[in-house]
C-alpha positions in Angstrom: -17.4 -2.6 -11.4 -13.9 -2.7 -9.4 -11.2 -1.0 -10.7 -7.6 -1.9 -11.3 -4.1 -0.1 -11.6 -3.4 3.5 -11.1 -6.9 4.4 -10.1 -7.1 1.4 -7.8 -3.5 2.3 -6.3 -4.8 6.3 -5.7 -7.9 4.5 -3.8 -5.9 3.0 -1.9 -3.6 5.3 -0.8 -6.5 7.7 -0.4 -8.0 5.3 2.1 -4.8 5.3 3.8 -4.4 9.2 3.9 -7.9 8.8 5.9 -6.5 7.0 8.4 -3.4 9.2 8.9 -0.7 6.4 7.8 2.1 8.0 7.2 4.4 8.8 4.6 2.4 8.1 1.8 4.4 7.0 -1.5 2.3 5.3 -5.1 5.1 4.0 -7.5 4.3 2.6 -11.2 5.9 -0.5 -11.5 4.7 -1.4 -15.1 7.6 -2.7 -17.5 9.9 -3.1 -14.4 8.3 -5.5 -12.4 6.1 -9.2 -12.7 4.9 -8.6 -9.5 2.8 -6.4 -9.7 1.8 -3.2 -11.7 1.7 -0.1 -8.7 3.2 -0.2 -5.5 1.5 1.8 -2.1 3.6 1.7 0.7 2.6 3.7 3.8 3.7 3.7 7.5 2.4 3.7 10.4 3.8 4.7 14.4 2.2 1.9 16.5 0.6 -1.3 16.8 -2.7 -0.3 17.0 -1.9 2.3 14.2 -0.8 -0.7 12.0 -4.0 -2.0 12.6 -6.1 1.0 12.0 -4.8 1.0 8.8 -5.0 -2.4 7.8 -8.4 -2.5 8.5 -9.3 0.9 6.9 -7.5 0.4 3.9 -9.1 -2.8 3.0 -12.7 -1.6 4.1 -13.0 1.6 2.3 -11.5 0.3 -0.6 -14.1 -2.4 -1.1 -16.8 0.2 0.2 -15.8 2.2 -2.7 -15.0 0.2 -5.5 -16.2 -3.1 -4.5 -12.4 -4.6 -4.8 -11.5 -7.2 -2.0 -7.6 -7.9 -1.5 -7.2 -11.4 -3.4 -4.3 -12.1 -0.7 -3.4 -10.4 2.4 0.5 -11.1 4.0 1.4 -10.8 7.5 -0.2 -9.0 10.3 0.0 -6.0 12.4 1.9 -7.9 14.5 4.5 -8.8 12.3 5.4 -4.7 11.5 4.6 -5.4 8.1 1.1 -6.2 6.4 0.7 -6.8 2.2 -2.5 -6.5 0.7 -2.5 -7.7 -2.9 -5.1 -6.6 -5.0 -2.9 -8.3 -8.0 -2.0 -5.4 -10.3 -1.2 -3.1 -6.4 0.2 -4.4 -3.7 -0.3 -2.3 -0.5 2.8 -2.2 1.3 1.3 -1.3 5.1 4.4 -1.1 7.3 5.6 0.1 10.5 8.6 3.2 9.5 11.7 0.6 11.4 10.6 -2.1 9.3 10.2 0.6 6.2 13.9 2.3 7.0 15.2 -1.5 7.4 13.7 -2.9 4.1 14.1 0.0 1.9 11.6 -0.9 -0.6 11.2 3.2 -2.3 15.3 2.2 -3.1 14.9 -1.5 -4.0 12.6 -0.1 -6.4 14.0 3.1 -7.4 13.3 3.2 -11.0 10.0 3.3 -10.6 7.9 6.0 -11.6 5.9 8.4 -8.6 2.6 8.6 -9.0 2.0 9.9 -5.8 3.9 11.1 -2.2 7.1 13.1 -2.0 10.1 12.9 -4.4 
C-alpha cells in the first residue's frame, strides 16, 4: 500500500540522504499551502550528482513503498528537477539554483520536519 505525507516526505528524503544529496531540509506545508502538503528540497554539487539523485530518489522510493512520482518537472540539465508525489513535492536542485530561488525563505513559515534549523 503506498504511503502519503509526512512518512512519504521522510522516504524521500531518506532515499536522498542515500545518495549523499546534500543539505537535506523536510518542511510541513499543511494549512499554508494548495500545493502541496510537505516540501523535500535537497542539493546536489554536479551534473551527474543531479542525476544520481534523481534517479535514486524516484527508485527507492517506489522500491520501498510502491509510490511512483505522478509528475516529474525539469531535468538534470535544467539545475532543477520536481518530483510530485501530490501531497510532497521533491525539490531536487543544484545549491546555485537553491541560493538563487530561495525556496526554505519563500516558505518560511513552514514547519521542519526534518534537516537543520
Amino acid at each position: 500500500m503506498p504511503v502519503e505525507g509526512q512518512e512519504l516526505a521522510e522516504t524521500c528524503a531518506k532515499a536522498a540522504e542515500e545518495i549523499l544529496a546534500e543539505d537535506i531540509r523536510v518542511l510541513d506545508l499543511q494549512g499554508i499551502s494548495t500545493l502541496t502538503d510537505f516540501m523535500v528540497i535537497c542539493s546536489g554539487s554536479s551534473m551527474p550528482h543531479l542525476k544520481a539523485v534523481l534517479r535514486d530518489v524516484e527508485a527507492k522510493v517506489y522500491e520501498w513503498t510502491g509510490t511512483k512520482p505522478l509528475y516529474t518537472e525539469g531535468r538534470a540539465d535544467s539545475r532543477w528537477v520536481v518530483l510530485d508525489y501530490v501531497d510532497v513535492m521533491v525539490h531536487i536542485m543544484h545549491q546555485e539554483m537553491r541560493d538563487l530561488y530561495g525556496l526554505e525563505d519563500l516558505w518560511g513559515d513552514a514547519r521542519l520536519v526534518q534537516g537543520e534549523s
